[in-house]
N, C-alpha and C positions, 0 to 999 in steps of 0.2 A: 465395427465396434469402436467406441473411445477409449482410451487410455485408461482411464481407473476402472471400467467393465473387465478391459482384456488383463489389467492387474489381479483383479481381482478373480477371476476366472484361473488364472495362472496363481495364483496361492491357494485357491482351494483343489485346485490339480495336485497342488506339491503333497496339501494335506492330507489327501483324502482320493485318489481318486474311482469315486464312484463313478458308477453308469448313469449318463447324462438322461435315461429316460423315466419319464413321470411313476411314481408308486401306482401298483397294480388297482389299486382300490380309486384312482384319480384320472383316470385313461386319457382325460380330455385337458389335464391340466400340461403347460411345457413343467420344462424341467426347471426354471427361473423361478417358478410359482409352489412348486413341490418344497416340502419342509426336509433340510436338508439331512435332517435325523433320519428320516426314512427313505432319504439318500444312502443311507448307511454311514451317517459320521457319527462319531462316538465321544465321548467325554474330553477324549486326552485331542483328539483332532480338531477339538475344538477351542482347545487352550492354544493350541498353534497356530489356530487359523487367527485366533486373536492376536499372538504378537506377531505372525505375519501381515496383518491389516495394520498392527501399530506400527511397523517397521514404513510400512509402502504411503501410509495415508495417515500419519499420526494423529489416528483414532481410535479410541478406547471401545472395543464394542465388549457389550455382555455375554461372559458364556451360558448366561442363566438363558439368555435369549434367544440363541443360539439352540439349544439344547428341548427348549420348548415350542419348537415348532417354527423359527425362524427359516424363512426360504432368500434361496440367491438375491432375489429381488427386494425383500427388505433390508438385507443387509446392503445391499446399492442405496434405496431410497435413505438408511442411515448417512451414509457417507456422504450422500449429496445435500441434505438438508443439517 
């Protein structure tokens, strides 16, 4: 893994951490691709996880985004674009 993936993996570890396998309803999806709300993050885990990514990658991401179905992997594809 590169460096802002294992950052990033390792702040949502601090924030949250959920079990890394895909929603029951998604069997086939990884867990990169699963929305991370039905990871079981919550509202306040997600205001963390936000200034943890501001902290690590001075990046503003949205908790609206977050919160609406945003998975691992777009919040990656955020950071790198």
């Amino acid at each position: 893994m590169n460096r802002p993936v294992c950052v990033l993996v390792l702040c949502l570890a601090c924030v949250r951490p959920f079990s890394p396998a895909p929603p029951p309803d998604q069997p086939d999806a990884s867990a990169a691709d699963a929305p991370m709300v039905a990871l079981g993050l919550d509202s306040l885990q997600a205001l963390e996880l936000r200034r943890r990514v501001k902290v690590e990658f001075d990046h503003d991401l949205e908790v609206s985004a977050l919160l609406s179905g945003a998975s691992l992997a777009d919040v990656l594809a955020q950071l790198s674009g």
